[in-house]
N, C-alpha and C positions, 0 to 999 in steps of 0.2 A: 754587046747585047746585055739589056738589063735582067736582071733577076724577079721573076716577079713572086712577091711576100702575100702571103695567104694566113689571114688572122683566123682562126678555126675559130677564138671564140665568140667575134662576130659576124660569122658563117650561123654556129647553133643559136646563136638570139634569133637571126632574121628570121631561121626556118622555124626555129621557137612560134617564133610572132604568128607567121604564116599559119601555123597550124592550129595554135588561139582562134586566130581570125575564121580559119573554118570549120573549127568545131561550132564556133559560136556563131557562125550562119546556118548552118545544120542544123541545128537547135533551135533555131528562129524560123527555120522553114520548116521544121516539125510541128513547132507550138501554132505556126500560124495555117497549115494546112490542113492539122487534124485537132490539136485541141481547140483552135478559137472555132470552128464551126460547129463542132460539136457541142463547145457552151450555148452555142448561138442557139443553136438546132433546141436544146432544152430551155432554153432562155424563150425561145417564141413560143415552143407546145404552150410553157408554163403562163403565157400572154394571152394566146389563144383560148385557154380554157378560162382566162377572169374571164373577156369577153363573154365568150358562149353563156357564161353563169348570168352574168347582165343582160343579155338578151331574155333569157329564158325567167329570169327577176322581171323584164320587164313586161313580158309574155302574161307570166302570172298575176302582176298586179292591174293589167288589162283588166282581165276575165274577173277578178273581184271585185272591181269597179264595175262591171257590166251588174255583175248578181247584185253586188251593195251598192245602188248607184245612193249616192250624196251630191249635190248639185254643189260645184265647187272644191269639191274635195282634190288633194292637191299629193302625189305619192314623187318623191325622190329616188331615180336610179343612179349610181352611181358608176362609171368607168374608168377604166385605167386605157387610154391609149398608146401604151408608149411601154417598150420591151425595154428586159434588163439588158446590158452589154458588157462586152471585155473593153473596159479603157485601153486608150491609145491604140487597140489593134480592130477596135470595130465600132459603131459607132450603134444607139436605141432604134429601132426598128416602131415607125409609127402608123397606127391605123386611122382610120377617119369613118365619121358617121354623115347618115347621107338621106334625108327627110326630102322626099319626094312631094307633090304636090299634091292635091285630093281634084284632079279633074279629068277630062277625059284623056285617052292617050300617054298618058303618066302611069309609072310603075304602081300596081295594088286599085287601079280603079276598076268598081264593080257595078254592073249595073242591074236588077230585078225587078220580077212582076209574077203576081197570082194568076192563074187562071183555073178555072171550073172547067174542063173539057180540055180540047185540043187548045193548042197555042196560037191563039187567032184573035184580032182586037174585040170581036162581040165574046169572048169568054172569061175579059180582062175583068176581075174583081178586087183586084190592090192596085193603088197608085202605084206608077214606077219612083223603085228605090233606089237612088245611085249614092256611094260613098267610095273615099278615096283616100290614099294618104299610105306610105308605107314605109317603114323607121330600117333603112339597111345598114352594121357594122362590116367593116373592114379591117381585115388583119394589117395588109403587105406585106407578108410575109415573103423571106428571103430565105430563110435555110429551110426552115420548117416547112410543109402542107402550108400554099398559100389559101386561107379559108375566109370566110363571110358569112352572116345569117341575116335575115331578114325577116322582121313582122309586119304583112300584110293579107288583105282579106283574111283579120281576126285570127290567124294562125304563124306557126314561128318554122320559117324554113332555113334548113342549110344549106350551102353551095361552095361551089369552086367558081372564082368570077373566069377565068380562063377554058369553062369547058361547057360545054353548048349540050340542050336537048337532056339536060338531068332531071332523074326522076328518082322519086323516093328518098323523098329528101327530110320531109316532115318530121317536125319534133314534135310540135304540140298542134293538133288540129282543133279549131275553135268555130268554125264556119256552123256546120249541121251536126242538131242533134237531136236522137232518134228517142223520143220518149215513150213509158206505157201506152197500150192502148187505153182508150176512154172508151166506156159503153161499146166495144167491138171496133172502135173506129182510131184507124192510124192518127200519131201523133207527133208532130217533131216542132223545134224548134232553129231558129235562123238567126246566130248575131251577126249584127252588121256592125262592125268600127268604123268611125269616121276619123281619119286623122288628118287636124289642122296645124299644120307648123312650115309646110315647106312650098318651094323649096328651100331647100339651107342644107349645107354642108361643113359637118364642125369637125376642126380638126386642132388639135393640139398636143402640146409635148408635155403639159399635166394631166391628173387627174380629172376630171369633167363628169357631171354632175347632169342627166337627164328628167328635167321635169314635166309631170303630166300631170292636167287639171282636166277632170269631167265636168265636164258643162252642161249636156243635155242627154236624155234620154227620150224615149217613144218607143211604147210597146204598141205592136197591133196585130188583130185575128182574125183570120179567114178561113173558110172554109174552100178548098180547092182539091185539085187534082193534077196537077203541073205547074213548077216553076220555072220558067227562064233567067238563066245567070248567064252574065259576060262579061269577062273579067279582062285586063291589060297585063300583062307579064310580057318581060322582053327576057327572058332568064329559067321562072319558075313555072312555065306553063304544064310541063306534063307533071310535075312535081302537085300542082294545085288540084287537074285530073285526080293522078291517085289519091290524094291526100281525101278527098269527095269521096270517091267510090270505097276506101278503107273506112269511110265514116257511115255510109248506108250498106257496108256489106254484111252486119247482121239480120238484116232486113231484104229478106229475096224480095217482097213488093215493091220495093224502091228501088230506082234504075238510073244510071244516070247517062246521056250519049249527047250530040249535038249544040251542046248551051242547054240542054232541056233536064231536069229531074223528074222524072215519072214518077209520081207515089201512087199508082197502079188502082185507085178509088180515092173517095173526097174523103180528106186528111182535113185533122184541125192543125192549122198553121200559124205558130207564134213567130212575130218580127221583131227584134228589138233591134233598134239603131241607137247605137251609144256613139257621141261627139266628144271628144277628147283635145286637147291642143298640147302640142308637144313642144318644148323652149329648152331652152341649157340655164341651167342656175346658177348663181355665184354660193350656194352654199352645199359644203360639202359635208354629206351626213356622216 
């Protein structure tokens, strides 16, 4: 019978080895299940919030364009779509923008009309106004709050694309606004955006550069006592609700229910429809 020889000190190398090996998978399954999501997790919020800030940049320069219209005039937004990441253990996380159409059945299309009295065609005293077009970002978000915002019908909404029936959403509401009275008699104002660029859907892993040129305006004034609004949202609809009735709830005379806004006696009513076109630029401000 042989003898069998047992080298002890290439016994303690192998188990040596062995145990390198899984310290150093322990450590890789640590880094990779708690720290890389959690850079991740900060890496999106800190994406999420460029976005929201260009949304709400592009919100504002809207509404200045409406007050200061210059025919031509041409404003630069800028975006970042694309999240920082951990090399080799994760890869940029990329959002996309998404320019809906300005026509019927398409996301942000609105359609109005004046009337003097009840809502019935012999009380119609404004042409019908329809305008469309709605500029929505997207995160895709992966660790972080998957988030998105959206400006249309003149105002800037937020959301979760994953969750249905949201309301109170509203950032900035731009639709109705409720001015002094003149001589005893209610007074508001109505912008209307028209937004022409889509559809189109831009997406890429640079920087990206949103441009908007005003093209036209038209102001017009009536005297009424009912507007009918009807708007298309597959997403924002009770959001659009409140955002309306947050904007006439100063005003107990004004009511809003059925597509209808009550202003409860004959209101002087300003229209302004500003036409805008929305394109991606090659130049980056």
């Amino acid at each position: 019978m042989k003898n069998v020889r047992y080298e002890e000190e290439g016994v303690a190398s192998a188990v040596g080895t062995i145990f390198a090996i899984l310290i150093f998978v322990s450590l890789l399954s640590i880094f990779v299940t708690t720290y890389m999501p959690a850079t991740m997790m900060a890496n999106e919020e800190q994406y999420s919030s460029s976005i929201m800030n260009s949304m709400v940049q592009l919100a504002s320069t809207i509404n200045q364009m409406n007050i200061n219209f210059q025919p031509g005039e041409e404003a630069l937004i800028p975006f970042n779509l694309e999240s920082s990441y951990v090399p080799i253990f994760s890869s940029p996380t990329f959002g996309y923008i998404n320019i809906s159409a300005n026509s019927p059945g398409q996301e942000g299309y609105l359609t109005l009309a004046v009337y003097n009295g009840p809502v019935n065609p012999i009380n119609k005293v404004s042409q019908d106004f329809s305008v469309g077009g709605a500029l929505m970002a997207f995160t895709n978000n992966r660790y972080f709050t998957d988030e998105a915002w959206s400006y249309e019908i003149s105002s800037l909404y937020y959301f979760n694309p994953y969750q249905k029936n949201q309301s109170n959403t509203n950032l900035i509401s731009g639709l109705i606004h409720i001015n002094p009275k003149v001589n005893g008699m209610n007074n508001i104002t109505i912008d209307l955006i028209n937004i022409i660029g889509g559809p189109n859907t831009i997406s890429t892993s640079s920087p990206v550069t949103i441009s908007l040129t005003a093209i036209n305006k038209q102001t017009f004034s009536y005297i009424g006592s009912n507007i009918s609004m009807n708007f298309d949202s597959f997403i924002l609809s009770k959001s659009i609700i409140n955002s309306i009735n947050q904007s006439i709830s100063l005003d107990p005379s004004i009511s809003w229910g059925h597509g209808v806004l009550s202003l409860g006696s004959h209101t002087q009513i300003y229209i302004n429809e500003l036409t805008i076109i929305v394109g991606m630029s090659s130049f980056n401000p």
